[in-house]
MMTF fields as JSON, N, C-alpha, C and O atoms, coordinates in Angstrom:
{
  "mmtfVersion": "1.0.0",
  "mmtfProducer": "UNKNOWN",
  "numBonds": 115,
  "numAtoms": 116,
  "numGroups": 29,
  "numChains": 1,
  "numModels": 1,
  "chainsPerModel": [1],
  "groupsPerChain": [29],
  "chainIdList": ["A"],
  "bondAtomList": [4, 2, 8, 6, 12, 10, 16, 14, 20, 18, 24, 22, 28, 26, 32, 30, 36, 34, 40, 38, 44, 42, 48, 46, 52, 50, 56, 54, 60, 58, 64, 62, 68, 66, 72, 70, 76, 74, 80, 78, 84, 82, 88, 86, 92, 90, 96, 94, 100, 98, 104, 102, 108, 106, 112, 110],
  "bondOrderList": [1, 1, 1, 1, 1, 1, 1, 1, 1, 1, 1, 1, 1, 1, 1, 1, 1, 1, 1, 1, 1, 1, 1, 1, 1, 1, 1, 1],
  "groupList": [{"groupName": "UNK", "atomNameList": ["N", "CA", "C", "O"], "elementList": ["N", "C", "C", "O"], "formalChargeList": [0, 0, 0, 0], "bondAtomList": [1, 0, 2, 1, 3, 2], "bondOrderList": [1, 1, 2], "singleLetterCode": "X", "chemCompType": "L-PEPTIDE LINKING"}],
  "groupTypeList": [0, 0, 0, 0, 0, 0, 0, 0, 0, 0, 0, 0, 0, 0, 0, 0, 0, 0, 0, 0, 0, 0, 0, 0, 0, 0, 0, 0, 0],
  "groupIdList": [1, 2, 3, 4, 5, 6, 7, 8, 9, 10, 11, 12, 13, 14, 15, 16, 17, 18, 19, 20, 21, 22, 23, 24, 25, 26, 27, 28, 29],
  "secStructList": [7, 6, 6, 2, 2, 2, 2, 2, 2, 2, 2, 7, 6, 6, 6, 2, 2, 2, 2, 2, 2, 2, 0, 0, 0, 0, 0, 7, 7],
  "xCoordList": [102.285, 102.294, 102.494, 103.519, 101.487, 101.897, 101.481, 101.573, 100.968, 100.778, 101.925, 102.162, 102.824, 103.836, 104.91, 105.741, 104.57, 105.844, 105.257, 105.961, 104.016, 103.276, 103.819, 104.016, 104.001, 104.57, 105.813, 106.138, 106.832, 108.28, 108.269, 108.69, 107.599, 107.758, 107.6, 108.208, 106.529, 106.636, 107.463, 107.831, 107.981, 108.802, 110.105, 110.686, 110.785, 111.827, 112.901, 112.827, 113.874, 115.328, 115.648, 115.391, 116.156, 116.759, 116.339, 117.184, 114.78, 113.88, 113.998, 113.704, 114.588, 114.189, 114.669, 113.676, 115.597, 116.387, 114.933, 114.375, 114.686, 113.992, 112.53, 111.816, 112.066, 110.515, 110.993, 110.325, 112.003, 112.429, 111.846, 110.801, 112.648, 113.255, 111.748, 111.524, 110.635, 109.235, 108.695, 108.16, 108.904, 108.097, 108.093, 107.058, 109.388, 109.94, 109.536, 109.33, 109.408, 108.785, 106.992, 106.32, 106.665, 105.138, 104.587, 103.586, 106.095, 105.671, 104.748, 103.683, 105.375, 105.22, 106.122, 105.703, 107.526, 108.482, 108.874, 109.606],
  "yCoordList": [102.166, 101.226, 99.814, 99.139, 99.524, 98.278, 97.201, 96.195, 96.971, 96.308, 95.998, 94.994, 97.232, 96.687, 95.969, 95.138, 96.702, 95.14, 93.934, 92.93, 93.838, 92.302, 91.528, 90.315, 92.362, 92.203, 91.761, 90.823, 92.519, 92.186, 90.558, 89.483, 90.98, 89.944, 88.609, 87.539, 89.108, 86.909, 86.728, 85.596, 88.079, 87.507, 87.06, 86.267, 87.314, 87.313, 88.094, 89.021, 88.058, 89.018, 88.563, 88.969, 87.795, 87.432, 88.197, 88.719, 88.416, 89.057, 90.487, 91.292, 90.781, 92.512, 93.498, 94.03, 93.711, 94.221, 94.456, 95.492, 93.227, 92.965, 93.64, 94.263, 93.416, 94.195, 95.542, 96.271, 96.077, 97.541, 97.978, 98.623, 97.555, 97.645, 97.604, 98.749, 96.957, 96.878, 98.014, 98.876, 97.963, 98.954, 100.349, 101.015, 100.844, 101.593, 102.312, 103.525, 101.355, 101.074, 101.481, 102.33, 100.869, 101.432, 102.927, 103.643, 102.842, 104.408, 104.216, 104.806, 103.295, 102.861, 103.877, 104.54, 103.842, 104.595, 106.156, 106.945],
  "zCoordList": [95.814, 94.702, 95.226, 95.132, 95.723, 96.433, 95.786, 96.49, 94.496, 93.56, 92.879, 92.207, 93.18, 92.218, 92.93, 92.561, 94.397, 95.184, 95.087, 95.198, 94.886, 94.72, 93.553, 93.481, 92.75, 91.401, 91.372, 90.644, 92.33, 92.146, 92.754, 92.329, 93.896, 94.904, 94.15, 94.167, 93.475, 92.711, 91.756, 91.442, 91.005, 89.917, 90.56, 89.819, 91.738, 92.459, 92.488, 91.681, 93.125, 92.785, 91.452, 90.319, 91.84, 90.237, 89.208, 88.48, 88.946, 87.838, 87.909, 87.026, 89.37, 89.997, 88.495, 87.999, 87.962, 86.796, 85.73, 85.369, 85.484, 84.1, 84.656, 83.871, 86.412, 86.669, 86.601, 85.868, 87.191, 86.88, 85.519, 85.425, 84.401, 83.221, 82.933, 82.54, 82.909, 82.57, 82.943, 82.246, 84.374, 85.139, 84.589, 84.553, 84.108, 83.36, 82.267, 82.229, 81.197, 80.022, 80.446, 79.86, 81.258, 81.129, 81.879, 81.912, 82.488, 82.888, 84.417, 84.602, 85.423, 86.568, 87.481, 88.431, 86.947, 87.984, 87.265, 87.863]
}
């Protein structure tokens, strides 16, 4: 899933919680 570290990567740490919390929701993890 390396789209989705592309993903984390720009939203930043800070955001990491909230890309989880998405990622989640769409049925990524």
């Amino acid at each position: 899933r390396n789209y989705l570290s592309s993903a984390m990567a720009k939203l930043g740490a800070r955001n990491r919680t909230e890309a989880a919390r998405v990622a989640r929701t769409r049925g990524w993890l």
